[in-house]
Backbone as a printed PyTorch tensor [residue, N CA C, xyz], in Angstrom:
tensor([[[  0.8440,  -1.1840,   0.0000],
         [  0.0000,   0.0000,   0.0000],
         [  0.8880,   1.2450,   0.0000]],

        [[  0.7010,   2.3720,  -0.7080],
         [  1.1320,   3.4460,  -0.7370],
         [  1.1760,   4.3790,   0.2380]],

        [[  2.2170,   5.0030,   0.5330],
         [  1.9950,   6.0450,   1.5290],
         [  1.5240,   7.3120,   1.3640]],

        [[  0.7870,   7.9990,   2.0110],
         [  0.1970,   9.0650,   1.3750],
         [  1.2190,  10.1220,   1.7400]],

        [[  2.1690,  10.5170,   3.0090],
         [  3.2790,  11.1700,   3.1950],
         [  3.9370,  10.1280,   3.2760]],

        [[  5.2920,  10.7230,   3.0570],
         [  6.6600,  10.3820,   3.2080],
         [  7.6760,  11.4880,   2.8750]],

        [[  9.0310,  10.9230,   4.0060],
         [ 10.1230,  11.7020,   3.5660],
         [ 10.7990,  12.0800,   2.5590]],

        [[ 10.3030,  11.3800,   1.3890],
         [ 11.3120,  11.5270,  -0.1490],
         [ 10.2340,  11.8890,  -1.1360]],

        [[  8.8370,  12.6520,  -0.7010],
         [  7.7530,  13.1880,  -1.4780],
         [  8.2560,  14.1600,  -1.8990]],

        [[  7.8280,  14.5470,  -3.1090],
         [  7.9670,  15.5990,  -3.9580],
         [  7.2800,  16.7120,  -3.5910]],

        [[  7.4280,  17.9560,  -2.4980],
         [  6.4790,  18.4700,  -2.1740],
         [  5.3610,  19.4150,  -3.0050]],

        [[  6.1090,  19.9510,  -4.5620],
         [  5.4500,  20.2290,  -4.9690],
         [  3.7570,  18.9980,  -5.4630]],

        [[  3.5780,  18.3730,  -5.1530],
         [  2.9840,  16.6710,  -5.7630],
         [  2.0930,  16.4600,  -4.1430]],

        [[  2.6950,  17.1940,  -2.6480],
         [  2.1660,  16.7260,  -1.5600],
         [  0.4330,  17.4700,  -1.3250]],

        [[ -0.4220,  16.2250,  -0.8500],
         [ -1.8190,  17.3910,  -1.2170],
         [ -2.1380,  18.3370,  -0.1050]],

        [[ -1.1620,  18.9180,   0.5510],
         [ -1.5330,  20.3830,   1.2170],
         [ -1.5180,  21.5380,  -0.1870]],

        [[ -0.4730,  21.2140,  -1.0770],
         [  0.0710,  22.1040,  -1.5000],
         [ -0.8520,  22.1060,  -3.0350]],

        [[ -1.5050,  20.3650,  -3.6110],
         [ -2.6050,  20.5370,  -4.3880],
         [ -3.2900,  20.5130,  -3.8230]],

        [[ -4.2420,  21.1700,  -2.8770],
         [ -5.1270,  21.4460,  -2.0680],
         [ -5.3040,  22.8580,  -2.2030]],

        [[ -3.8650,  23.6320,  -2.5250],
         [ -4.0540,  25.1580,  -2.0930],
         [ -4.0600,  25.9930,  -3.8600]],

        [[ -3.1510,  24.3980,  -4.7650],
         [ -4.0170,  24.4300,  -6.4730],
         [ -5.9130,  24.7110,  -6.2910]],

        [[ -6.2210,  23.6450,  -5.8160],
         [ -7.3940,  23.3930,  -5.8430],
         [ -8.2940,  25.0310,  -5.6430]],

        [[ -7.8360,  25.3610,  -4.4110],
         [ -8.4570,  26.2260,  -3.5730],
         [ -8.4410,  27.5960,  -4.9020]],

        [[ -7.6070,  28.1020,  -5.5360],
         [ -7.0000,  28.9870,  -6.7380],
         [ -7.9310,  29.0050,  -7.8010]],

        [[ -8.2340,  27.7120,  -8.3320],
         [ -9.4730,  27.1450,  -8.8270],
         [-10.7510,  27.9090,  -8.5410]],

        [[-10.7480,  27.1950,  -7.3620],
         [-11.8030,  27.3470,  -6.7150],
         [-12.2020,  28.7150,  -6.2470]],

        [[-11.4720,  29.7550,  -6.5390],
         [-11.5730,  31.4450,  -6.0710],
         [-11.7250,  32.4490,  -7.3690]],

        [[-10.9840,  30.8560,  -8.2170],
         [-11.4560,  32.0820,  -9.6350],
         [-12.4490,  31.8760, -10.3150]],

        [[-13.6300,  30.7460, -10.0870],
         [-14.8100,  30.3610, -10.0850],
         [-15.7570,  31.5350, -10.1400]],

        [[-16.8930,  31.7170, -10.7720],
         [-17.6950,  32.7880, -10.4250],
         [-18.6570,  32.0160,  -9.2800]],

        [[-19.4560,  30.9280,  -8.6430],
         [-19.9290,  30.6870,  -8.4440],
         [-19.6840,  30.1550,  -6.9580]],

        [[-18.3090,  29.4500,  -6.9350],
         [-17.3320,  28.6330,  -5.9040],
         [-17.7220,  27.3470,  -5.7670]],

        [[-17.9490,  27.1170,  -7.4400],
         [-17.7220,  25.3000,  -7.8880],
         [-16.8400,  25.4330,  -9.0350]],

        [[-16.6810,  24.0470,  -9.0160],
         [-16.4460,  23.6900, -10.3640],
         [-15.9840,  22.3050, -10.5080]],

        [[-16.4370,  21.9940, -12.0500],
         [-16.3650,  20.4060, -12.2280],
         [-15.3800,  19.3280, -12.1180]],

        [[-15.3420,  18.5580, -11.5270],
         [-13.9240,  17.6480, -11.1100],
         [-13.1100,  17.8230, -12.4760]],

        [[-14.1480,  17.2510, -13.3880],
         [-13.1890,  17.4080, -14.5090],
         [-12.4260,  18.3860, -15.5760]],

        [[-13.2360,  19.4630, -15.0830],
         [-12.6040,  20.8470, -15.4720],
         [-11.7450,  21.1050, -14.5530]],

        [[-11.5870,  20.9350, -13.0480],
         [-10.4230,  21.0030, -12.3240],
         [ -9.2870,  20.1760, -12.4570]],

        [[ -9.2100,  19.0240, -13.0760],
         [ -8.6660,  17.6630, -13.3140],
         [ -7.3730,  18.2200, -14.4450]],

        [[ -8.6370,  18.8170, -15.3400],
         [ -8.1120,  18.8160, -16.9760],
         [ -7.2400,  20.2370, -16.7660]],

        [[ -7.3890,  21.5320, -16.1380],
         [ -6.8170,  22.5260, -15.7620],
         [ -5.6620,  22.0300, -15.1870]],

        [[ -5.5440,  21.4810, -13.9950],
         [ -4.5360,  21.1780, -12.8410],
         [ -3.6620,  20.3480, -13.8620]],

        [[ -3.7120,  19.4580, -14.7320],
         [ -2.5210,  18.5770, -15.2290],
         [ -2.1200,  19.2930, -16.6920]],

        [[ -2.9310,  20.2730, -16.8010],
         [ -2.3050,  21.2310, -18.3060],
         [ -1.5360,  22.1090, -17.7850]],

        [[ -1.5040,  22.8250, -16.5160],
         [ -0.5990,  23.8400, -16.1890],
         [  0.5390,  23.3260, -15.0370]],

        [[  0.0890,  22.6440, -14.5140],
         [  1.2000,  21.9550, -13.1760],
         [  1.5220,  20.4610, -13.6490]],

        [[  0.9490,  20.1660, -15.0010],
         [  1.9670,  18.8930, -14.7930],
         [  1.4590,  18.0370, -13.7400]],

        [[  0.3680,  17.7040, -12.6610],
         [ -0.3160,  16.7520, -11.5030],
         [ -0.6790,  15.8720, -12.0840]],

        [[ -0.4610,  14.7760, -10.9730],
         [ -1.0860,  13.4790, -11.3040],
         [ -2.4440,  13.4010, -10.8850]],

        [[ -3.3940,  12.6330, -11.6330],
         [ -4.6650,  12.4540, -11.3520],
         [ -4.6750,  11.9580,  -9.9280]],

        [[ -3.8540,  10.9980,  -9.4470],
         [ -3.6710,  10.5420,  -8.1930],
         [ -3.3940,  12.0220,  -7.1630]],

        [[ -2.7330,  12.6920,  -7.2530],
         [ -2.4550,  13.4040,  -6.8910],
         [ -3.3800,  14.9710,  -6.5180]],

        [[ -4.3740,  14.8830,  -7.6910],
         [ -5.5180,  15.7620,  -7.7060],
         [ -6.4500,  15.3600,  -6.3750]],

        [[ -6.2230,  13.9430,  -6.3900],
         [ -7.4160,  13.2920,  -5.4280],
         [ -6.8390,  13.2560,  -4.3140]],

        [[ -5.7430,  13.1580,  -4.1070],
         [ -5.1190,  13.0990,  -2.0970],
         [ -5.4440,  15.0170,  -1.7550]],

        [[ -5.4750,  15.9440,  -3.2860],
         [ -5.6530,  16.5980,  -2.5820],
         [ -6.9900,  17.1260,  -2.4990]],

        [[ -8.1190,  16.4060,  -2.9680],
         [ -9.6140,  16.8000,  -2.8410],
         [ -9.8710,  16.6000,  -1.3370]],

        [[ -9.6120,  15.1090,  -1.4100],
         [ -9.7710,  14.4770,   0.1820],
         [ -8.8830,  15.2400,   0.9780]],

        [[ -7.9730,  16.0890,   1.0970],
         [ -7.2620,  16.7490,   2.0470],
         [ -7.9480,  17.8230,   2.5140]],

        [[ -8.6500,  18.3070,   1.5160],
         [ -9.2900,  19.8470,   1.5720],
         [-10.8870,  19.5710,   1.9600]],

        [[-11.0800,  17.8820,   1.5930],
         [-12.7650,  17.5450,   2.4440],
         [-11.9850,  17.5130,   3.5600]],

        [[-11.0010,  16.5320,   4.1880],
         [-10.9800,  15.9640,   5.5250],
         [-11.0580,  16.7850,   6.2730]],

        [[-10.9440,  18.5320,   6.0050],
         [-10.5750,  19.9790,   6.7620],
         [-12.1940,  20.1720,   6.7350]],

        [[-12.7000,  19.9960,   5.8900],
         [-13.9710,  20.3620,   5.5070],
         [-14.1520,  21.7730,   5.1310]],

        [[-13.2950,  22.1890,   4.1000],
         [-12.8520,  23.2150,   3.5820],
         [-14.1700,  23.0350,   1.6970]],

        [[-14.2310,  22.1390,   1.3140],
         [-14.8330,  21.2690,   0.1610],
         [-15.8250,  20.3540,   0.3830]],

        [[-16.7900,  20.5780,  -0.5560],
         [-17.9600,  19.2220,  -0.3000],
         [-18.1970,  19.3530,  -1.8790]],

        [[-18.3160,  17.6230,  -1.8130],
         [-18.7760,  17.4980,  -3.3140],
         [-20.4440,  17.0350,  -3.4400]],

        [[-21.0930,  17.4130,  -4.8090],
         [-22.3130,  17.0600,  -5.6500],
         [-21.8270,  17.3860,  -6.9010]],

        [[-22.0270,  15.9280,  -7.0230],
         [-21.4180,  15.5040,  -8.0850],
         [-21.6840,  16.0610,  -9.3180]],

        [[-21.3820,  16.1960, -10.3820],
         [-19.5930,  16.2230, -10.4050],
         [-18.6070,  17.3730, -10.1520]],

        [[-19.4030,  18.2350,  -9.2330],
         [-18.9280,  19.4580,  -8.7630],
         [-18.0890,  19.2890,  -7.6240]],

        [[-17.1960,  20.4260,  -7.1380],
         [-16.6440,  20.2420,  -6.0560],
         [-16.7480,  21.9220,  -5.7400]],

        [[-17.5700,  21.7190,  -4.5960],
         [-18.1840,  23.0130,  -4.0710],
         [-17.0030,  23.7450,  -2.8380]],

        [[-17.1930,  24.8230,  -2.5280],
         [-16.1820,  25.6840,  -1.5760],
         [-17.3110,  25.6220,  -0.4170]],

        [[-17.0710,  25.2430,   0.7340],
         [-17.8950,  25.4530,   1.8220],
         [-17.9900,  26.4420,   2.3880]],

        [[-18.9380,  27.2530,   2.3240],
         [-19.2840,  28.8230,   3.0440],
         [-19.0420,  28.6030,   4.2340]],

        [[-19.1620,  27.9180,   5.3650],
         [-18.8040,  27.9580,   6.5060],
         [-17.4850,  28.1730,   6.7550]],

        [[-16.7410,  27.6370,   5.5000],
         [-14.6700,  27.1670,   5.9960],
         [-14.3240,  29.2810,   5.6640]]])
């Protein structure tokens, strides 16, 4: 099984840091959604991210509860 940290991670690649991609996204939104896959297809045309990598940092930015998804959106939580 994979580790989700480790000492020899690439930090640009660690999902605090696609988490705070995400969040950039997510501010230049008019609405404060947008579609996984328009975030997906953005994030690996300009940074080069792994799809794997998109997703440790969705779940990083739910586990804060910073993000909630309906599908296939990934919404900004007014409360965070």
């Amino acid at each position: 099984m994979a580790n989700l940290f480790t000492k020899d991670e690439d930090l640009m690649k660690s999902a605090p840091f696609i988490g705070s991609e995400i969040l950039k996204q997510l501010q230049s939104s008019d609405d404060g959604r947008i579609s996984i896959f328009d975030l997906a297809k953005n994030l690996r045309k300009t940074n080069k991210i792994t799809a794997r990598s998109i997703y440790y940092g969705m779940l990083f930015l739910y586990s804060l509860d910073i993000v909630e998804f309906d599908e296939p959106y990934l919404i900004k939580n007014v409360a965070a």
